[in-house]
N, C-alpha and C positions, 0 to 999 in steps of 0.2 A: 432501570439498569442498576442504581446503589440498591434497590429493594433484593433486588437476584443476589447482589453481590455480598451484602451483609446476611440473607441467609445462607446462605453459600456459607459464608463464614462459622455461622451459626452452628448450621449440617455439621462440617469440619469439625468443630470443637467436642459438639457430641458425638461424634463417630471415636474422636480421638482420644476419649474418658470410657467409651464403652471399649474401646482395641486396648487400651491399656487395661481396665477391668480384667478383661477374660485372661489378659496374658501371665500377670502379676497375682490373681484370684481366684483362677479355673485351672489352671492348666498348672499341674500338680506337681511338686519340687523337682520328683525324681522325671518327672518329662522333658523336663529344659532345664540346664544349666542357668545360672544367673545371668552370664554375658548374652546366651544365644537368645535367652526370653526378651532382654531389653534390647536386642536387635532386632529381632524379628517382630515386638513392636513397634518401633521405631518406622522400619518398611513397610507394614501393613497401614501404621497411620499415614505414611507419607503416599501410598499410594490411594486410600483414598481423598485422601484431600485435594490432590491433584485430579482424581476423577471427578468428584464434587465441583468444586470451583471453575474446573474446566466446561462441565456442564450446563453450572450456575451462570457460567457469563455468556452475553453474544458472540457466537463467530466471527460475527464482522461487524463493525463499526460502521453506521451506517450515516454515522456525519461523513465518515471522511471517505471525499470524492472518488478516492484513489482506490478504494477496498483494496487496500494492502494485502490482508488479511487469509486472502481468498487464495494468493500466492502459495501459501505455506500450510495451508489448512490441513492438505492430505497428510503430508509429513507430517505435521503436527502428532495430527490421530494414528498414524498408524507407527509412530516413535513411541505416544503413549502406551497404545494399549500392547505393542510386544513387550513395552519394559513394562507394565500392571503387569499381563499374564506370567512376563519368568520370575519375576520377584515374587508376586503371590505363590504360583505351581511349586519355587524353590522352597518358599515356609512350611507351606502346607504339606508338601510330602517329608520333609525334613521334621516338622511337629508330627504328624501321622507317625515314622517307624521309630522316632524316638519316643510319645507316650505308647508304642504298644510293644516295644523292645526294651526301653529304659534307658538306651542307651545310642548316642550320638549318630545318625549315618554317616555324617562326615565334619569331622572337626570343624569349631568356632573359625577359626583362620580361614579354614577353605569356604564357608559360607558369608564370611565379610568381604573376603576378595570378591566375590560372586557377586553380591549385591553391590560392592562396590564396582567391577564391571557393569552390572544392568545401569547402576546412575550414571558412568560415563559416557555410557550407549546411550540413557535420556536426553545430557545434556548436548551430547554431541547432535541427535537428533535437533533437537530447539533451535540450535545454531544454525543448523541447516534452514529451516524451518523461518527464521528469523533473517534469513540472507536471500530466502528465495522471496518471501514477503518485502524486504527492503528494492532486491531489484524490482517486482508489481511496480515501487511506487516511483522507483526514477525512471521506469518506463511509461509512466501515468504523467510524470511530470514534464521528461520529453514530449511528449505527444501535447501536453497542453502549452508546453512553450513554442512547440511550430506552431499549433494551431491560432496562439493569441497572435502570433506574428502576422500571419494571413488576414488574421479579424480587425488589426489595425491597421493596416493597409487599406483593407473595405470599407474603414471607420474613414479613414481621409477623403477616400474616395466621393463617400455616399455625404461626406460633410461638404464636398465641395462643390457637390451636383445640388445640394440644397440651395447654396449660394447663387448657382447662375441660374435654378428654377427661379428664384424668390426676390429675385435683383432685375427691376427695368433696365431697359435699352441691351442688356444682353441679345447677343444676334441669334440666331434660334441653330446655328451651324454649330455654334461652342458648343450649346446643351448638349444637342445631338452626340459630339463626340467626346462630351464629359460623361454625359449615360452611357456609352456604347465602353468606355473602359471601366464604369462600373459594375455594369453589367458583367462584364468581362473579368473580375477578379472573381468569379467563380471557378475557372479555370485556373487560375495561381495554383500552385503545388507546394504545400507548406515545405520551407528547407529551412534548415541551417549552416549551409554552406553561407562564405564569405563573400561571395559574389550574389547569393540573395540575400543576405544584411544587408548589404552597400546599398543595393539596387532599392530593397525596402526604405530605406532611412533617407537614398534620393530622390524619390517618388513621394512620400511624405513630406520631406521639406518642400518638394515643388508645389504641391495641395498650398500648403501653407502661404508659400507666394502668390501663387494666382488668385485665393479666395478674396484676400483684400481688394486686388485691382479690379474683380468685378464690378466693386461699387460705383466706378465710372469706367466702364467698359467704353466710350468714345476717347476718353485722354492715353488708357492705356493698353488701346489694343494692338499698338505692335507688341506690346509686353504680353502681354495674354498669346498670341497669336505665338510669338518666338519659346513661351515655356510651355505652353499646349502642347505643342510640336517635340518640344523636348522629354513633354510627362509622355508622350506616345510611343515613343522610342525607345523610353527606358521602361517602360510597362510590356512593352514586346518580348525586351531581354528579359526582363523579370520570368514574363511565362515560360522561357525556355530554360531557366536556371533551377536546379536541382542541388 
């Protein structure tokens, strides 16, 4: 990626000594005025460099989980390349009748406004561009914060079913119905509603209490027996909460 990007960079600089060359060295006094020559290279370098670099780098980031990137890609390219076509089309025909006329088709003023129109249309574009990619990623981030929600819920679960497999004198009735609600958080339906936080964060604390007490399942199995009863109840409402 630095390898793309540095020549990218590279590309850039020589594109931007040759646009400057031709404009200031070819293209012959009475063809352009002084102002409209160093505007007109100025737009030419600025859109290739933008084309260059934008080629030179990856579309998408492929570290980041989110592919933000992916969101705004279209815009991106199709902001770019209407603002490349009308800024180059505007030079080139604007160079064209003025080296074979000698003389302006449309005043300095009216061709900076222009090109200064095309860059607000680019920048306006990007923003866009950069807002559709930002929402990608807080819809990427959503979706991963229900999901961790649900997956630690299952993390308690599956932590607690280890405890009464792997603990003597457990009655084999508990296992049975500490699997059968682990089992059973495949059903959960990730939310962030207020009623499934509560319900998640009282089912997890009950994990919490009951794993201990299995290690002597005869002293404390009213306890086990009365929060069993209560993780089953609240894991019922869990699956019905959205």
């Amino acid at each position: 990626m630095k390898t793309n990007k540095t020549l990218g960079i590279l590309l850039s600089i020589c594109g931007i000594v040759f646009i400057f060359w031709f404009f200031m060295g070819i293209v012959p006094p009475e063809a352009l005025s002084d102002k409209v020559r160093i505007l007109d290279a100025i737009v030419v370098s600025a859109v290739f460099s933008l084309l260059t670099l934008s080629m030179m780098s990856p579309m998408v980031n492929l570290k980041d989980p989110s592919h933000k990137q992916v969101g705004g890609l279209g815009i991106k390219w199709s902001v770019l390349g209407i603002y490349s076509v009308a800024a180059i089309v505007t030079v080139i025909g604007c160079l064209g009748y003025s080296w074979a006329k000698h003389e302006d088709i449309i005043s300095f003023p009216i061709q900076l406004a222009l090109q200064l129109f095309y860059l607000f249309f680019l920048l306006s574009g990007l923003l866009a561009a950069k807002s559709s990619a930002d929402y990608t990623e807080s819809v990427y981030r959503e979706e991963r914060k229900l999901k961790q929600g649900k997956a630690d819920l299952k993390s308690a679960m599956s932590g607690l079913l280890r405890a009464a497999e792997d603990t003597p004198g457990v009655e084999r009735s508990v296992i049975t119905r500490i699997r059968s609600l682990s089992d059973d958080c495949r059903y959960v339906t990730p939310s962030d509603s207020a009623e499934a936080r509560d319900l998640d964060f009282e089912i997890e604390n009950q994990c919490a209490l009951i794993k201990p007490a299995l290690y002597d399942p005869e002293l404390n199995k009213d306890f086990i027996e009365r929060n069993l009863t209560l993780l089953e109840r609240n894991f019922e409402r869990r699956r019905k909460a959205y």
